[in-house]
N, C-alpha and C positions, 0 to 999 in steps of 0.2 A: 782668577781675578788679576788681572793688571791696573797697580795704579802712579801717579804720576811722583817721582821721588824732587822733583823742582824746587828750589823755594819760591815761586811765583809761576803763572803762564802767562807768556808773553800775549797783551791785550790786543784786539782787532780793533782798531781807529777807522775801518771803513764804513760804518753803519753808525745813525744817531742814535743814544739812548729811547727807550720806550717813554712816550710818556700817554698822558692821559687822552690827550687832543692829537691825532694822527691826521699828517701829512698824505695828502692825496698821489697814489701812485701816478707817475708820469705816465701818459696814454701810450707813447711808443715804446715802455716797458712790458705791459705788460698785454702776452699772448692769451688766446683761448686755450680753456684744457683740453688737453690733451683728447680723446674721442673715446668713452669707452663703450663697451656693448650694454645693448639694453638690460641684461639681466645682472644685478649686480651679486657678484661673490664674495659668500659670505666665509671670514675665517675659523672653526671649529677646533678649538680647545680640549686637550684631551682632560681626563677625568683631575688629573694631577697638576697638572698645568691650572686648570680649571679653581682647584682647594688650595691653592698657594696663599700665603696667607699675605695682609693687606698692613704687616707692620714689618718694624727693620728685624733682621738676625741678630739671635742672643749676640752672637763675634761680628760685628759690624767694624767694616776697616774705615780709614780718613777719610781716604780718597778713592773712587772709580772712575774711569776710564771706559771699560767695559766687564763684560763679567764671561768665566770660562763655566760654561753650562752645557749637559747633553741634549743634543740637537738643534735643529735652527731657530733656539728661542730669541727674541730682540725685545729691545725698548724704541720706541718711536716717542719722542718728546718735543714740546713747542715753546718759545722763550717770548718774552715780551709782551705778552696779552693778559687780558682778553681786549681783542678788537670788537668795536661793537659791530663792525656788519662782518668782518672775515672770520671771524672765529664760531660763528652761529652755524654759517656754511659747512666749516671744519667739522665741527659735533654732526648735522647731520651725515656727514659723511662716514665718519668712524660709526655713528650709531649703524646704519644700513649694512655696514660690514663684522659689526661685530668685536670691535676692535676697541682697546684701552687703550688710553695715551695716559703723558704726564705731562703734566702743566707748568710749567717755571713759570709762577706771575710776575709782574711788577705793582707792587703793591698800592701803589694809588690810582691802577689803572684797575684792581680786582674791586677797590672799594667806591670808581664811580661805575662799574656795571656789575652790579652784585648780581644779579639773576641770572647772569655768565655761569658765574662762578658755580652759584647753584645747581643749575644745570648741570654743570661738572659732574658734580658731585652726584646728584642723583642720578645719570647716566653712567657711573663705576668711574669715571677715568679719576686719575692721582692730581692732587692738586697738591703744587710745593711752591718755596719762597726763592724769589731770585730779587730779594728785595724791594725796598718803597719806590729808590726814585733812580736805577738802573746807574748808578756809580762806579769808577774802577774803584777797588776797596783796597787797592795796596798804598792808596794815599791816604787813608783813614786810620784813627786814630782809632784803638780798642773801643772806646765810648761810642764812637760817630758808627765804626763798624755793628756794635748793638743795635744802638739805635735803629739803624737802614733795616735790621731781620726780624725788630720786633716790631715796627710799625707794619711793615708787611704781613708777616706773622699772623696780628692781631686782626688786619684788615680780610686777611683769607679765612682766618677761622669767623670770623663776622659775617664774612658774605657768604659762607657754604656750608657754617654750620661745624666743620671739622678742623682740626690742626692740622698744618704741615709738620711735615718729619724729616723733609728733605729741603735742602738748598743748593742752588747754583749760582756761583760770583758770576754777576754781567765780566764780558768778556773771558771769560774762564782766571782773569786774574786775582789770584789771595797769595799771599804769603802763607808760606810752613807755618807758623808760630799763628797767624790768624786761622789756619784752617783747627788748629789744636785749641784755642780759646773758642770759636766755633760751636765744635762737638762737644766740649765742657760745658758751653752755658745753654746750648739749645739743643745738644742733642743729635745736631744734624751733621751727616755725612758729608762731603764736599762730592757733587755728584759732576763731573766733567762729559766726554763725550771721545768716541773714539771713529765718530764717522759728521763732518758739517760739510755738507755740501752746496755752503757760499753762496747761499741763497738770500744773502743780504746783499751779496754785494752787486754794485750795477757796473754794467745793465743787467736787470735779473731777466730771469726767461724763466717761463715753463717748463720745455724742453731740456732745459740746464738742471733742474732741480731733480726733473725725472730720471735722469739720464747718469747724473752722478751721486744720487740714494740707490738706486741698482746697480750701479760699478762698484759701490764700496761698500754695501752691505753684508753684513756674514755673523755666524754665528755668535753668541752673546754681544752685538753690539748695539751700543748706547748711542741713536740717532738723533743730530742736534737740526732740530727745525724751527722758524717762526710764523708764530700765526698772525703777525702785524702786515705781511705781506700776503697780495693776493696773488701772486705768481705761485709762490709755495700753494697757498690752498688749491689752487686750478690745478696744483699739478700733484697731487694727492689722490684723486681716486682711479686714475691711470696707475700710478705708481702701488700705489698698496696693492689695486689688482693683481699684478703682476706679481710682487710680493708671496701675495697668496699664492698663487698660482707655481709660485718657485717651493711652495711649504715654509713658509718661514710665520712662525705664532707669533703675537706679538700681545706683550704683557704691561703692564706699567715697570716703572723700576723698583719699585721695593719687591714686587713678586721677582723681577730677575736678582733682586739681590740675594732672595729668600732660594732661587730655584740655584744659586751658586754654591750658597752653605749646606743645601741639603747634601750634594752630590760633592760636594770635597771632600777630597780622601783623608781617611782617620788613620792618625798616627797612634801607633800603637805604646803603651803605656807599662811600664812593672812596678809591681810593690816595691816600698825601700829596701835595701838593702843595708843590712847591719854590718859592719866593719869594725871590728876591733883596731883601735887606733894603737899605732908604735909610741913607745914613750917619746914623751917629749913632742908628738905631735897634735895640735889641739884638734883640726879637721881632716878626718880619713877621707880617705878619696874611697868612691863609692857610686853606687846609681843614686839621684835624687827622685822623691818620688813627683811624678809626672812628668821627669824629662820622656825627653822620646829618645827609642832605641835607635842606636846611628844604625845605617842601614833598612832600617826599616819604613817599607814607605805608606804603604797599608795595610791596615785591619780588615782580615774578608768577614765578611757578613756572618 
């Protein structure tokens, strides 16, 4: 697991916040998809991959990036929706292949198309908060920063029936000291991204989106997409295809989070160690119990 030591990420000022009422894509923006063959492929899960469980790791870190996992496991995620006609698209798509996504909403766009949301939720994919009204939060006061996760919060568990567990600051930017109040009051990890293939920015293309989700994809990475654009969705079932087709499984994020901690190596532990102290000295030096052994890097099985 890699995650970001920053006290902020610097914010993308190229893209308008999500809101409720979406702006009509510009016609010579945006291409047809991509072509793909009539039969679509589907991606198959192994048994493990399959029973990963659908909540965070007992050792849950701040912040992710990506996560170091065995094989070509990924997260595929969407930020800013739900869109009422592109995101419907989106779901069919991921249903016919077989495929979990995660959702970053924005929260008063989850609460004017609830039955989006629903759908989420009844089709497996992860719904999380990327707050109400799509803000940089390093201008926010602790209160105003609450406020933005629980009105979304409240709005996602209302439209789909379930809590989010996960959130993402629009723009990737929070301050250190916000991401630690964060995980104290809500629980939630600060989940970032270690592959955005600029699919906001214009002119967007099809081509563009495809093109650079398979040049930068690889093992344990955490894919930053939006489903408020219809370039990205067109250019979705070309791309997963291929995806598939390279092997690569794609899971939500709390299962990659889940598929990191199983497979991180155990450091190995000794009972205390009693030390008779020298006069005059009040704490012996000694093992403590649970430190870890210097040297030692894993525990075999």
């Amino acid at each position: 697991m890699r995650f970001s030591d920053h006290s902020s990420i610097l914010p993308v000022f190229g893209f308008l916040a999500a809101t409720a009422i979406f702006a009509t894509e510009p016609v010579e923006e945006v291409r047809r998809a991509i072509v793909v063959e009539d039969e679509v492929v589907q991606q198959v899960l192994t048994p493990e991959l399959e029973a990963l469980p659908r909540v965070l790791p007992e050792k849950v870190q701040m912040t992710y990036t990506r996560c170091e996992v065995p094989g070509s496991v990924i997260a595929v995620t969407f930020d800013d929706g739900p869109h009422p006609e592109f995101t419907p698209r989106l779901l069919d798509t991921l249903k016919e292949r077989n495929i979990k996504a995660t959702f970053f909403m924005v929260g008063r766009n989850a609460a004017a198309f609830p039955q989006i949301v629903k759908r989420m939720v009844e089709e497996g994919h992860e719904v999380a908060n990327h707050t109400w009204a799509h803000p940089l939060l390093t201008g926010y006061s602790g209160d105003g920063v609450a406020s933005q996760l629980k009105r979304a919060h409240d709005a996602i568990e209302k439209a789909g029936g379930v809590a989010p567990i996960l959130y993402r600051p629009p723009y990737g930017g929070v301050r250190l000291g916000q991401r630690r109040s964060i995980q104290e009051q809500f629980g939630y990890p600060t989940i970032l991204w270690d592959l955005d293939p600029l699919d906001w920015q214009s002119p967007r293309s099809v081509q563009k989106v495809h093109d650079r989700v398979l040049a930068g994809t690889k093992p344990g990475s955490i894919v930053l997409l939006h489903d408020i654009h219809e370039t990205t969705v067109n250019a979705m079932p070309a791309t997963l295809d291929v995806l598939i087709e390279r092997g690569f499984k794609m899971v939500t994020v709390t299962q990659l989070l889940q598929l990191e901690a199983q497979h991180a190596p155990k450091v190995a532990t000794v009972p205390p160690v009693e030390v008779e102290a020298p006069e005059g000295l009040e704490n012996p030096v000694g093992v403590v119990e649970g430190e870890a052994v210097p040297g030692v890097a894993e525990m075999p099985e």
